[in-house]
Backbone and ligand atoms as CSV (ligand in chain L), in Angstrom:
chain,resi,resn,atom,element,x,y,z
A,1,UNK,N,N,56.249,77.770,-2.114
A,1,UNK,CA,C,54.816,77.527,-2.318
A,1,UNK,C,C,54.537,76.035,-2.364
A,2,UNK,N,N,53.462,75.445,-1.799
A,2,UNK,CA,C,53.029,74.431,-1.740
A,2,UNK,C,C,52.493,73.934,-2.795
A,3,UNK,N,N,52.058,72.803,-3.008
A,3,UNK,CA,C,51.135,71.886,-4.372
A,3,UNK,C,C,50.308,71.965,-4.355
A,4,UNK,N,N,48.920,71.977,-5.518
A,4,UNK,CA,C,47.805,71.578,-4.829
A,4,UNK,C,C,47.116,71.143,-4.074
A,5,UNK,N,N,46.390,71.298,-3.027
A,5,UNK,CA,C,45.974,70.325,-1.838
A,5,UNK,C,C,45.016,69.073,-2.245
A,6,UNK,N,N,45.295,67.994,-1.819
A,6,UNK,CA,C,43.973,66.717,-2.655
A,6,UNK,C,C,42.849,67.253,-1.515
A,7,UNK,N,N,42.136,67.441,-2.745
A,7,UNK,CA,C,40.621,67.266,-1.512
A,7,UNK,C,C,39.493,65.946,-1.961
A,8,UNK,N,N,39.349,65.110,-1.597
A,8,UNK,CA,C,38.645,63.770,-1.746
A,8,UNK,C,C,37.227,64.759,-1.294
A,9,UNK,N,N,36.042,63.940,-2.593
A,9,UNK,CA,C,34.841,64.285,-2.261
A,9,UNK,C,C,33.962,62.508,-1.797
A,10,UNK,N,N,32.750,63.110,-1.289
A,10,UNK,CA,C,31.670,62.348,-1.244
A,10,UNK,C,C,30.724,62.555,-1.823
A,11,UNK,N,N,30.319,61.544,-3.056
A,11,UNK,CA,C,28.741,61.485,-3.136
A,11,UNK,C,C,27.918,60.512,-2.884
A,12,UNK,N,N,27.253,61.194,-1.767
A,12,UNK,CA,C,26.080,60.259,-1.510
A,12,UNK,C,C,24.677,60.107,-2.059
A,13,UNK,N,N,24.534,58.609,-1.267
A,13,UNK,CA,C,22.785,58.551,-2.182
A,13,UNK,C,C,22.473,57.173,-1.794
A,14,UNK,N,N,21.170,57.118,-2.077
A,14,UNK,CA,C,20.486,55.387,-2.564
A,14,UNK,C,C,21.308,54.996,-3.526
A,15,UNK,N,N,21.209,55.469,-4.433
A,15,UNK,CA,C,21.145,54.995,-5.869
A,15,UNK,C,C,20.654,53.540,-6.210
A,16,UNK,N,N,19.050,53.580,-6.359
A,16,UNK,CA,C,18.350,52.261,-5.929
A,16,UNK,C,C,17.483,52.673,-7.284
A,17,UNK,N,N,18.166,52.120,-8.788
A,17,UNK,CA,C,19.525,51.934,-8.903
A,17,UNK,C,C,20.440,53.298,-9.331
A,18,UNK,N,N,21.825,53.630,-10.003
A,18,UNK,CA,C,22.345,54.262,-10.082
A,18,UNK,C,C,21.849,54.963,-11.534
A,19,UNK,N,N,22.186,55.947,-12.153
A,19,UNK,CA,C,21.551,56.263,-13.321
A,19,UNK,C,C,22.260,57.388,-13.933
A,20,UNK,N,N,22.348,57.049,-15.491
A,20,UNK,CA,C,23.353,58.440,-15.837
A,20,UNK,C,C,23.226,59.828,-15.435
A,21,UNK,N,N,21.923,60.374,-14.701
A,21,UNK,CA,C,22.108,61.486,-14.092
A,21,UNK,C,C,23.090,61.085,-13.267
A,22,UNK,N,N,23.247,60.223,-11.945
A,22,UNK,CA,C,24.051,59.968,-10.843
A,22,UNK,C,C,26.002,60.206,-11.480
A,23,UNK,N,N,25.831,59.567,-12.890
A,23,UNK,CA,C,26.608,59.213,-13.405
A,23,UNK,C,C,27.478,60.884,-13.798
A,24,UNK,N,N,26.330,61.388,-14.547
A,24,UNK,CA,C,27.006,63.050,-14.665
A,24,UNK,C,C,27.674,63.844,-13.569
A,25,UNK,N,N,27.020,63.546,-12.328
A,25,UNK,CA,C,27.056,64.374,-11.313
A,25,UNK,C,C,28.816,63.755,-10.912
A,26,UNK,N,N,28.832,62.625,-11.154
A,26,UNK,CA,C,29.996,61.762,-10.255
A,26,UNK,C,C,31.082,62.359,-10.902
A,27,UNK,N,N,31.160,62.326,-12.430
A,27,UNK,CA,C,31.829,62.159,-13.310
A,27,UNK,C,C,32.628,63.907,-13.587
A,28,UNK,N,N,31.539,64.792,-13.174
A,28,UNK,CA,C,31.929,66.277,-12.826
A,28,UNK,C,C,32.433,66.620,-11.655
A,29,UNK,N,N,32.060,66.116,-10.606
A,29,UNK,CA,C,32.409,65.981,-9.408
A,29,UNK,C,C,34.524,65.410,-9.158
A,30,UNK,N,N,34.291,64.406,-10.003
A,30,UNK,CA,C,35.575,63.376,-10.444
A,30,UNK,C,C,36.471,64.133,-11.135
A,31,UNK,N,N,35.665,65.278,-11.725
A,31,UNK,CA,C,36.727,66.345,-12.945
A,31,UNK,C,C,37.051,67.529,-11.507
A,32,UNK,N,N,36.784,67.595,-10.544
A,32,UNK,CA,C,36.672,69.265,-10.224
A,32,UNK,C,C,37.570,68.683,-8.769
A,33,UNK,N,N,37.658,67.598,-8.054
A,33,UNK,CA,C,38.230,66.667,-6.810
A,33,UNK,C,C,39.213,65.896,-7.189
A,34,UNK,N,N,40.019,65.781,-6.226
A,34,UNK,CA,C,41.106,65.026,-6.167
A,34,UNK,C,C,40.345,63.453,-6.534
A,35,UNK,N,N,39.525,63.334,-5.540
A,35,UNK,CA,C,39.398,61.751,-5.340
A,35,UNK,C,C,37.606,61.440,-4.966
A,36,UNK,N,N,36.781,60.611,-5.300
A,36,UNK,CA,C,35.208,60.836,-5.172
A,36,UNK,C,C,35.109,59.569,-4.617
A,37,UNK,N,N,34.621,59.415,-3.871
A,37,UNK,CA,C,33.774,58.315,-2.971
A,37,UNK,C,C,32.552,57.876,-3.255
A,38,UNK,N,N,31.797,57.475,-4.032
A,38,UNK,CA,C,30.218,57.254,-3.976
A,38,UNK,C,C,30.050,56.472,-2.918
A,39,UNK,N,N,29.079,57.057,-2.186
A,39,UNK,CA,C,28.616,56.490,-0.868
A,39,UNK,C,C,27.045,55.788,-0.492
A,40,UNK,N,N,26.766,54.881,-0.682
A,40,UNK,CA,C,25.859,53.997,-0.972
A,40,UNK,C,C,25.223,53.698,0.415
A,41,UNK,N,N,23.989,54.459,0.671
A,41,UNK,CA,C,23.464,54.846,2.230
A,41,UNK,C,C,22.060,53.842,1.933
A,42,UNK,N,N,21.568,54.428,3.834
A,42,UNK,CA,C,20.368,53.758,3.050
A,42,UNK,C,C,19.760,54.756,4.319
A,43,UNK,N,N,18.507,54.991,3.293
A,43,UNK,CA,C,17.668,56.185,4.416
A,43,UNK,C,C,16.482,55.035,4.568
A,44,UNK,N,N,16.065,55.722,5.526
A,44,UNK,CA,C,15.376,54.538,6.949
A,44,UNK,C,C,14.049,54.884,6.224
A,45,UNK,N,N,13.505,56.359,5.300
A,45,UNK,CA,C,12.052,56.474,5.028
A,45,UNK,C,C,11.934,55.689,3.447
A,46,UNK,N,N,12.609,55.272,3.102
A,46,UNK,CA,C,12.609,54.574,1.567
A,46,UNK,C,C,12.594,53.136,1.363
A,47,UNK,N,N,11.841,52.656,0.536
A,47,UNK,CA,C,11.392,50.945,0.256
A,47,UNK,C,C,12.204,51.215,-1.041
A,48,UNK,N,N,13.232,50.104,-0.861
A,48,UNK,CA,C,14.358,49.548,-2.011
A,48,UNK,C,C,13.650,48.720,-2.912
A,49,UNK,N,N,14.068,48.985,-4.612
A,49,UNK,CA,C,14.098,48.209,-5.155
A,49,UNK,C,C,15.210,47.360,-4.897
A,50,UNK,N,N,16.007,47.329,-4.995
A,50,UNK,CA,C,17.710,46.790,-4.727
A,50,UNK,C,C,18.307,46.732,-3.208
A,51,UNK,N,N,18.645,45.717,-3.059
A,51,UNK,CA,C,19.310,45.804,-1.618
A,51,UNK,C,C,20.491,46.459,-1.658
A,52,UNK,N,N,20.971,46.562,-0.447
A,52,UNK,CA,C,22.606,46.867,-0.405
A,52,UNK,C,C,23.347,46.655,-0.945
A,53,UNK,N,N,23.697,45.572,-1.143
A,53,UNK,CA,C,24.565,44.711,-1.882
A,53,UNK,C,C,24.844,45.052,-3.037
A,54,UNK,N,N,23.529,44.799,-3.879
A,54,UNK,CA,C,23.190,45.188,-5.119
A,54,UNK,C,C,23.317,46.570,-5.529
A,55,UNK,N,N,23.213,47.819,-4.495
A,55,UNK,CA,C,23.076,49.214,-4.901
A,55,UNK,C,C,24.481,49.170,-4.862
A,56,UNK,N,N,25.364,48.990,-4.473
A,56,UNK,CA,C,26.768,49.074,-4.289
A,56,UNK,C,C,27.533,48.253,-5.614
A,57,UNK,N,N,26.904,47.263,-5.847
A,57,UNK,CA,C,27.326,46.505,-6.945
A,57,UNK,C,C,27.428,47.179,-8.386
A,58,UNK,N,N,25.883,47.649,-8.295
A,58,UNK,CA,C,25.550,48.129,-9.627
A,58,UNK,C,C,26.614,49.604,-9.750
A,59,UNK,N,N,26.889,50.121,-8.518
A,59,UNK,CA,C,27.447,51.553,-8.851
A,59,UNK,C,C,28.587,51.228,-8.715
A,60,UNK,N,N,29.211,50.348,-8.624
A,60,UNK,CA,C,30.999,50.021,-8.506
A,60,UNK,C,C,31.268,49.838,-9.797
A,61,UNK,N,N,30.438,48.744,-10.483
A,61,UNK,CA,C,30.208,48.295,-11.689
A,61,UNK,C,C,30.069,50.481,-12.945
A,62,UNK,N,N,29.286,50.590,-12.547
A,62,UNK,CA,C,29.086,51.611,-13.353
A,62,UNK,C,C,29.845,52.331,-12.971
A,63,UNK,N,N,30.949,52.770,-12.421
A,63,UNK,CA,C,31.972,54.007,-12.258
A,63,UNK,C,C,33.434,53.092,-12.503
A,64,UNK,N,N,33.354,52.069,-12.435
A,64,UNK,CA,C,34.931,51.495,-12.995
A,64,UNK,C,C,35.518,52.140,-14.090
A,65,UNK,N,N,34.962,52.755,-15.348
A,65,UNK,CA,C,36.148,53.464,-15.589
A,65,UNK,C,C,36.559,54.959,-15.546
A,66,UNK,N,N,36.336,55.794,-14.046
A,66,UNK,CA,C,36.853,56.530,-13.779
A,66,UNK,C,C,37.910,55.819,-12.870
A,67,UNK,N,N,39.538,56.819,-12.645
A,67,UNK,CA,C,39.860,56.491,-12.401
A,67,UNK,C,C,40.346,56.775,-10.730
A,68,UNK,N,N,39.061,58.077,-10.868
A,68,UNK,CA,C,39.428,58.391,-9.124
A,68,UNK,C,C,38.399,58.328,-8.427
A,69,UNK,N,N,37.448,57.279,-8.692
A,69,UNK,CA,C,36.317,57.214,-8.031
A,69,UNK,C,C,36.116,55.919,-7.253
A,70,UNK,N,N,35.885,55.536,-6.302
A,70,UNK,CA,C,35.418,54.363,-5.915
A,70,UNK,C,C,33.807,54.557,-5.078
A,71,UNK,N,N,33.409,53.400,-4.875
A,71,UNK,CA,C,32.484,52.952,-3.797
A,71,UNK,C,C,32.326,52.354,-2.678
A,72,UNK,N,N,31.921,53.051,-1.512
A,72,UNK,CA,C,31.932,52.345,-0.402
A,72,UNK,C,C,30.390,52.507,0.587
A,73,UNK,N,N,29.789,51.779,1.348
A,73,UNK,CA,C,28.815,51.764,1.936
A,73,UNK,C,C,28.834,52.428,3.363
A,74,UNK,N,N,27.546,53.316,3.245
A,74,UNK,CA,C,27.497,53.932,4.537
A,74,UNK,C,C,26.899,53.385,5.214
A,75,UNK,N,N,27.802,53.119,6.891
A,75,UNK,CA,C,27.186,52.376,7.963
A,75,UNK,C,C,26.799,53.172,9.199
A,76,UNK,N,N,25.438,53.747,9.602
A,76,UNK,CA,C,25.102,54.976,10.434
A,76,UNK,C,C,25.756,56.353,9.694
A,77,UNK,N,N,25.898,57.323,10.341
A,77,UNK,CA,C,25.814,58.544,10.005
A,77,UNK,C,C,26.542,59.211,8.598
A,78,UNK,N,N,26.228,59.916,7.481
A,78,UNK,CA,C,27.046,60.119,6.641
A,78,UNK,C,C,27.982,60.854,6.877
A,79,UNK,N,N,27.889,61.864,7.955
A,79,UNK,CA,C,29.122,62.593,7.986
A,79,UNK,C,C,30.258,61.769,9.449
A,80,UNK,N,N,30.017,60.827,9.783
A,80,UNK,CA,C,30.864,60.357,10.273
A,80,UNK,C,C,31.678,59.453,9.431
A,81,UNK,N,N,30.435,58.795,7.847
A,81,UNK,CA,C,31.779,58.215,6.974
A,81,UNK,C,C,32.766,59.143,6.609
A,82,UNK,N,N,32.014,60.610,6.105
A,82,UNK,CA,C,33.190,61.522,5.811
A,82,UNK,C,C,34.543,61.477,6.550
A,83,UNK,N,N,33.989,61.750,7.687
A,83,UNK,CA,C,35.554,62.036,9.076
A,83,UNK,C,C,36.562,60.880,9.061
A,84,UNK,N,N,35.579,59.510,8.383
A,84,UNK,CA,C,36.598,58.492,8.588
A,84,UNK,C,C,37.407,58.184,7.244
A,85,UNK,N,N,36.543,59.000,6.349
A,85,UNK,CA,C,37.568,58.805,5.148
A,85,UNK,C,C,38.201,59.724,4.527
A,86,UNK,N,N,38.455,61.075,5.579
A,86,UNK,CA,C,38.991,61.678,5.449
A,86,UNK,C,C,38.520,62.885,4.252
A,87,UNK,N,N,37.182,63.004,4.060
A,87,UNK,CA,C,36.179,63.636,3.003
A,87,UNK,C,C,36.231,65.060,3.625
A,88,UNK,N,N,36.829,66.407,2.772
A,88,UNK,CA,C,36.302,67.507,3.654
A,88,UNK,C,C,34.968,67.759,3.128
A,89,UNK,N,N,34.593,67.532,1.803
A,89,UNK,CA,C,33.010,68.015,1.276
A,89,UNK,C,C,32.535,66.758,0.872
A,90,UNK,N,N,30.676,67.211,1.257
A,90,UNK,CA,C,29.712,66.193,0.005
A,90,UNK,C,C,29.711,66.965,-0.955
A,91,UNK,N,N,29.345,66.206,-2.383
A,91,UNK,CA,C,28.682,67.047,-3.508
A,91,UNK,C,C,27.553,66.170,-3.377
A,92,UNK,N,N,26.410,67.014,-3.923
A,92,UNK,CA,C,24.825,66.293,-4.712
A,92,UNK,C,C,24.700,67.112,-5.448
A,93,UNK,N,N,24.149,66.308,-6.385
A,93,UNK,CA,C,23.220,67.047,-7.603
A,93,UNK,C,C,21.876,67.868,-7.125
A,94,UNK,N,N,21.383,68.809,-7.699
A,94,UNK,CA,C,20.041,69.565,-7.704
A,94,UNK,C,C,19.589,69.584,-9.488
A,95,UNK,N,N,18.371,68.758,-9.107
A,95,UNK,CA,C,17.447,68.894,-10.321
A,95,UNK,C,C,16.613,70.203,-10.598
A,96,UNK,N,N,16.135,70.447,-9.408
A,96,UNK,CA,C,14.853,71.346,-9.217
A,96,UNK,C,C,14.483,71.888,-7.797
A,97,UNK,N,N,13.396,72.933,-8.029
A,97,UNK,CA,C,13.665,73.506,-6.460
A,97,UNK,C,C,13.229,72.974,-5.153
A,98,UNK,N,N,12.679,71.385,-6.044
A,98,UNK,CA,C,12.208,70.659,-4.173
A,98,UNK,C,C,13.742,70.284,-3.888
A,99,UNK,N,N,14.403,69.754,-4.924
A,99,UNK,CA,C,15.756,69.097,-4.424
A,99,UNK,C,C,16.610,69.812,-3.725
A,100,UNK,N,N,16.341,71.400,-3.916
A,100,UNK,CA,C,17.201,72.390,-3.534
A,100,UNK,C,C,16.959,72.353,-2.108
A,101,UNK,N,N,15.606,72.431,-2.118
A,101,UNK,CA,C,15.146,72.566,-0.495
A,101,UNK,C,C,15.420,71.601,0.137
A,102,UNK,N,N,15.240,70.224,0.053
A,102,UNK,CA,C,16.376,69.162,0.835
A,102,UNK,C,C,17.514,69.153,0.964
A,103,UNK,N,N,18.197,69.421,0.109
A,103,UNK,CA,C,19.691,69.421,0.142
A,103,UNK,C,C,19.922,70.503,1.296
A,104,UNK,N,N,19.589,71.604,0.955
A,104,UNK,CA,C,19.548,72.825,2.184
A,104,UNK,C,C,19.538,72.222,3.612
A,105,UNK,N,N,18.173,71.725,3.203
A,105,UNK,CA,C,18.500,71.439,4.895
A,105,UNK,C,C,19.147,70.209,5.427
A,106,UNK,N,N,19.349,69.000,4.731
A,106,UNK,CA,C,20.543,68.026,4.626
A,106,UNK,C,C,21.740,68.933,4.810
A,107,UNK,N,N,22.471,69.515,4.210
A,107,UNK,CA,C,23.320,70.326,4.287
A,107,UNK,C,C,23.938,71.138,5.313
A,108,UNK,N,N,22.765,71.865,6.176
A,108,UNK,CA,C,22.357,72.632,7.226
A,108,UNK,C,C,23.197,72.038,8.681
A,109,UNK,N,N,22.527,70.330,8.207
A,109,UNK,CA,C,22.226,69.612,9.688
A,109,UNK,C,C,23.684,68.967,9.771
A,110,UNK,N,N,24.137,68.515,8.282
A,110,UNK,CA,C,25.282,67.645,7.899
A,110,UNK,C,C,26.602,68.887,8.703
A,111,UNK,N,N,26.158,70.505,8.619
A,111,UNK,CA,C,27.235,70.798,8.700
A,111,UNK,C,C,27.437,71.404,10.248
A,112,UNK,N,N,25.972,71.154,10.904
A,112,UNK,CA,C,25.661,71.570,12.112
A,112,UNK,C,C,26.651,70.554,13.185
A,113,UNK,N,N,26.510,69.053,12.319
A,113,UNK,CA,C,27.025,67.821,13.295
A,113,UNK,C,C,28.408,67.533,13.492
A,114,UNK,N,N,29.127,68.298,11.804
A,114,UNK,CA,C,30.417,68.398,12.010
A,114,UNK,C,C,31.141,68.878,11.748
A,115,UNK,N,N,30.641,70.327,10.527
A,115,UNK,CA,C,31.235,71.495,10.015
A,115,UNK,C,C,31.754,70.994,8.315
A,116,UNK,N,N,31.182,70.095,7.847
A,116,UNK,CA,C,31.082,69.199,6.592
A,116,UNK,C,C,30.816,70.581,5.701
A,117,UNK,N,N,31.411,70.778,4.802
A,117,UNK,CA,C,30.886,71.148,3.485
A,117,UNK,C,C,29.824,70.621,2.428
A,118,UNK,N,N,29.319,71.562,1.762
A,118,UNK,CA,C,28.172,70.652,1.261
A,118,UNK,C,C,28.242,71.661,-0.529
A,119,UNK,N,N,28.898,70.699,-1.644
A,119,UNK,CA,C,28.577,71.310,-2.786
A,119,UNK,C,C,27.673,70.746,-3.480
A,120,UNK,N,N,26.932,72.372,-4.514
A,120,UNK,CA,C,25.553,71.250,-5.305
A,120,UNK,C,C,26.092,71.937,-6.327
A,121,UNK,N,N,26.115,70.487,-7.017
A,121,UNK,CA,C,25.941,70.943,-8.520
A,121,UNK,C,C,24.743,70.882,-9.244
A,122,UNK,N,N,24.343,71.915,-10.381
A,122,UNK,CA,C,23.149,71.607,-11.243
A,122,UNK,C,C,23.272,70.726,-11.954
A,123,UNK,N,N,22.321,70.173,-12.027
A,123,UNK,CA,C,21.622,69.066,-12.974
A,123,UNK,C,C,22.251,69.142,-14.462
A,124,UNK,N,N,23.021,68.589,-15.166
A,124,UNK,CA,C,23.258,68.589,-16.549
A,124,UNK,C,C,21.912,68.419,-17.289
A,125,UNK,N,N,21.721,68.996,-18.367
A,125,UNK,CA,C,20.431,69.453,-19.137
A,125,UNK,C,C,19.844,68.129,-19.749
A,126,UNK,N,N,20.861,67.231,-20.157
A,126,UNK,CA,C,20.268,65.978,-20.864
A,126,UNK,C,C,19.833,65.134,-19.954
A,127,UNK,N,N,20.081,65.273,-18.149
A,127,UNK,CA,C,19.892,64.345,-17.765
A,127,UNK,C,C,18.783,65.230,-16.124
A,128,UNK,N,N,18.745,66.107,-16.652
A,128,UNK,CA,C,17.809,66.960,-16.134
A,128,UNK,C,C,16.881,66.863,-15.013
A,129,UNK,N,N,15.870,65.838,-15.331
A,129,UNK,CA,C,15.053,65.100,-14.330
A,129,UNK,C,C,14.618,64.142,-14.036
A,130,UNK,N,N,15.885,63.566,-14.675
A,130,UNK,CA,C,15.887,61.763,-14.550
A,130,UNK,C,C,15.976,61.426,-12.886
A,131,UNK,N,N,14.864,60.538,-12.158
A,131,UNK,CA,C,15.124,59.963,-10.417
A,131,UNK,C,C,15.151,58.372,-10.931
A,132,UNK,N,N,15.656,58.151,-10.226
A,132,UNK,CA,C,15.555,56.760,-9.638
A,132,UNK,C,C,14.424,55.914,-9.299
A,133,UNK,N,N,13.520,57.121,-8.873
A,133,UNK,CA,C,12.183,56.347,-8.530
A,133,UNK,C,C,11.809,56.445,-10.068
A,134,UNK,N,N,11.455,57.230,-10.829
A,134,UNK,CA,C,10.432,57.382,-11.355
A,134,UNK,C,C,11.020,56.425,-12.536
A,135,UNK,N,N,12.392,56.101,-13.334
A,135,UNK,CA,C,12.714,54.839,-13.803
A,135,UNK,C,C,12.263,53.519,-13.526
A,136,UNK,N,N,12.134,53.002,-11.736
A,136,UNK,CA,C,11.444,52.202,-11.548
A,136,UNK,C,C,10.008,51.847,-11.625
A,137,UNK,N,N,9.033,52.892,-11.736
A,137,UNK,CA,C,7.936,52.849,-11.845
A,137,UNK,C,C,7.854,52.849,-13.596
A,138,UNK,N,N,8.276,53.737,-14.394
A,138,UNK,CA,C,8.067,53.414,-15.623
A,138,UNK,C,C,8.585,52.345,-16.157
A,139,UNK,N,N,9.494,51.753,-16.092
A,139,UNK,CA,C,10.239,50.018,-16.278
A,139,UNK,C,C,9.436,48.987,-15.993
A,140,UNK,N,N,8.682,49.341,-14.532
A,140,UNK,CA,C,7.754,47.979,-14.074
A,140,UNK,C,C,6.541,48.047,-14.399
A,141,UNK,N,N,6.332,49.445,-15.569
A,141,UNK,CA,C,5.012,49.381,-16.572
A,141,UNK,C,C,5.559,49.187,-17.964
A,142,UNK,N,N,6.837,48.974,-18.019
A,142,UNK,CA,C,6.930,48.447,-19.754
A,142,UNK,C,C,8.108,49.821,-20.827
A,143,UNK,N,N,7.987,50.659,-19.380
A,143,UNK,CA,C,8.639,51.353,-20.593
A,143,UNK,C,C,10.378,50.668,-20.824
A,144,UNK,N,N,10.923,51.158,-21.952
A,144,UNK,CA,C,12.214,50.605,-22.015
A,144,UNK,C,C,12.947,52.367,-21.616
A,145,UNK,N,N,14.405,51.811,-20.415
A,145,UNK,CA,C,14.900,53.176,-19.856
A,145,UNK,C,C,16.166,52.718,-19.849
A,146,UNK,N,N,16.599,51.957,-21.090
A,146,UNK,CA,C,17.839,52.212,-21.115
A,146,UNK,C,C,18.324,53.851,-21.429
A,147,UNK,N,N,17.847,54.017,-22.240
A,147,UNK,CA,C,18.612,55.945,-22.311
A,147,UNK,C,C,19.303,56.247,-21.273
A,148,UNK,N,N,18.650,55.698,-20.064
A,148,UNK,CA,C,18.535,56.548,-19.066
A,148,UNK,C,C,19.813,55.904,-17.779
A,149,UNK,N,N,20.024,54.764,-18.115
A,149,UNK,CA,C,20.930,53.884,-17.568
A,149,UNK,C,C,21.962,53.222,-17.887
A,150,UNK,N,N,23.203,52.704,-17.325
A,150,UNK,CA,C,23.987,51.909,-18.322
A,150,UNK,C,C,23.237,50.593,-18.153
A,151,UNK,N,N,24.043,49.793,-19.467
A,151,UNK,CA,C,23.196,48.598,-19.840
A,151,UNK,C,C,23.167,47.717,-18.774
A,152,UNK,N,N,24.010,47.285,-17.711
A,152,UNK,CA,C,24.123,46.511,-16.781
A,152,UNK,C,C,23.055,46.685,-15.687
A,153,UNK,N,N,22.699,47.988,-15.679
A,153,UNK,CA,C,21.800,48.427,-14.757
A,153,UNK,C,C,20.098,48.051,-15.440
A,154,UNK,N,N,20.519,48.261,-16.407
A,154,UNK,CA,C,19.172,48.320,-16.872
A,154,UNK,C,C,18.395,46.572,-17.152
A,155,UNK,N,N,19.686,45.694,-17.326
A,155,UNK,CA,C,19.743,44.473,-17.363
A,155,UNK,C,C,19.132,44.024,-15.653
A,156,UNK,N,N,19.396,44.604,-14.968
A,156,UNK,CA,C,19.323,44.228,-13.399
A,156,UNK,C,C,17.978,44.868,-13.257
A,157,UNK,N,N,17.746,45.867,-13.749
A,157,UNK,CA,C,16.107,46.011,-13.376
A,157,UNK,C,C,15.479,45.447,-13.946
A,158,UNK,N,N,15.413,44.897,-15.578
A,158,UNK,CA,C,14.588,44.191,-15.863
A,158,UNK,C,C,14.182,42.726,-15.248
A,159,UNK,N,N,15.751,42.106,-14.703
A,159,UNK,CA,C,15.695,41.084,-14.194
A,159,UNK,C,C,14.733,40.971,-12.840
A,160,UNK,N,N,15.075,42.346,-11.688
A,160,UNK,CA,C,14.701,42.599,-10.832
A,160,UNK,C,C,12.564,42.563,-11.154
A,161,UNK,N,N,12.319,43.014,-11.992
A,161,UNK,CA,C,11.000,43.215,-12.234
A,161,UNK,C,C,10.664,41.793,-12.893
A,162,UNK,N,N,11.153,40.996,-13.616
A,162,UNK,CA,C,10.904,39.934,-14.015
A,162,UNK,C,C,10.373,40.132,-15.340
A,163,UNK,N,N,11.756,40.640,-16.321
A,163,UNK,CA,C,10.621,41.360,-17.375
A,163,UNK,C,C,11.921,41.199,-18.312
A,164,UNK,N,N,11.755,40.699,-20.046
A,164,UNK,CA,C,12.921,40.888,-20.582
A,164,UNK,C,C,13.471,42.436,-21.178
A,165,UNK,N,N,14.093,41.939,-21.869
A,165,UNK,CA,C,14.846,43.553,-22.846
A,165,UNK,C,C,14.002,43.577,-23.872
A,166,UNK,N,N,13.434,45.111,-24.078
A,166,UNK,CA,C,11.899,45.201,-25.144
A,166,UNK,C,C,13.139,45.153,-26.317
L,1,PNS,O1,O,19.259,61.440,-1.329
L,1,PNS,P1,P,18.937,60.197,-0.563
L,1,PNS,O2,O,18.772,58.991,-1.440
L,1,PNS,O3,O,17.741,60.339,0.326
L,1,PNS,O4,O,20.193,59.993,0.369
L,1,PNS,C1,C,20.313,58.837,1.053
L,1,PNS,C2,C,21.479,58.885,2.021
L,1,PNS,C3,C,21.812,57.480,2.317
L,1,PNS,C4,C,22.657,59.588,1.424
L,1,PNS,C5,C,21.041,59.661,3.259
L,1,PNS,O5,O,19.827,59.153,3.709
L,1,PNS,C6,C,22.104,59.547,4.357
L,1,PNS,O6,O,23.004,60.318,4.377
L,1,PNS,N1,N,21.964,58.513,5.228
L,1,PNS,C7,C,22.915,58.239,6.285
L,1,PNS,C8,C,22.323,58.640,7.630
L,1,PNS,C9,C,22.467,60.114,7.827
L,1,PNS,O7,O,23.544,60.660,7.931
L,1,PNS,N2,N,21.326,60.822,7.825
L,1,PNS,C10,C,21.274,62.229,8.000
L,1,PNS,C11,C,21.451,62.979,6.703
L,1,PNS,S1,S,20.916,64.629,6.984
């Protein structure tokens, strides 16, 4: 009989910026896979708070201490980073049932182009319906979202907005 087989995952995303939901999802993902990739894309219909650079920064920074996770940037298609890094599945998180319905069909197309697997995990309850967007919009009206972020991140948005630590 053979050993376990490693199966290396992908999770992709903006993460513009990254956020302890992102963080749950990785971190379960990291418990259930050999090896996790966060994959730091950039979709062509979305206006960044954070550039590239920076979305990659902040999430390298925030997953350093797992120890089977890294970060790398997607350049054109996501499931061709898969093939090149040897990824048989994505995971994403699902909050709710619009997310479900994207992922579906993300999923659909991801597996139409190359026979990609696609796992979703649910949303952990504490971190439920925390986005990315909607942190940025409440931050650049004052609210304080650390809860919701690690401190480095949350340090970078305030900076990013031009705003100190309430
Ligand atoms: O959930 P998001 O933030 O919209 O995901 C962004 C990202 C970068 C993961 C997604 O847009 C992506 O995979 N981009 C790479 C280009 C691609 O493969 N697009 C088709 C996905 S169906």
């Amino acid at each position: 009989m053979s050993g376990p087989e490693l199966v290396r995952a992908v999770c992709p995303g903006s993460f513009d910026p990254i956020t302890n939901g992102h963080l749950d999802i990785i971190g379960r993902a990291a418990g259930v896979f050999s090896e996790v990739i966060v994959a730091v894309g950039h979709n062509t219909t979305k206006n960044y708070l954070f550039d590239f650079a920076e979305r990659i920064q902040l999430a390298a920074d925030a997953v350093s201490d797992f120890d089977n996770v890294t970060v790398a940037p997607i350049q054109g298609l996501l499931v061709d980073f898969c093939e090149q890094q040897g990824a048989k599945v994505i995971v994403k998180g699902v909050r709710f049932g619009s997310d479900f319905d994207y992922e579906l069909q993300m999923s659909q197309l991801n597996r139409q182009l190359s026979g990609i697997e696609t796992v979703l995990l649910p949303a952990g309850r504490e971190y439920g319906t925390v986005s990315s967007s909607m942190l940025r919009e409440v931050s650049h009206n004052g609210a304080d979202i650390s809860a919701f972020v690690t401190d480095a991140v949350n340090r970078a948005v305030l900076a990013k907005l031009g705003k100190s630590a309430l």
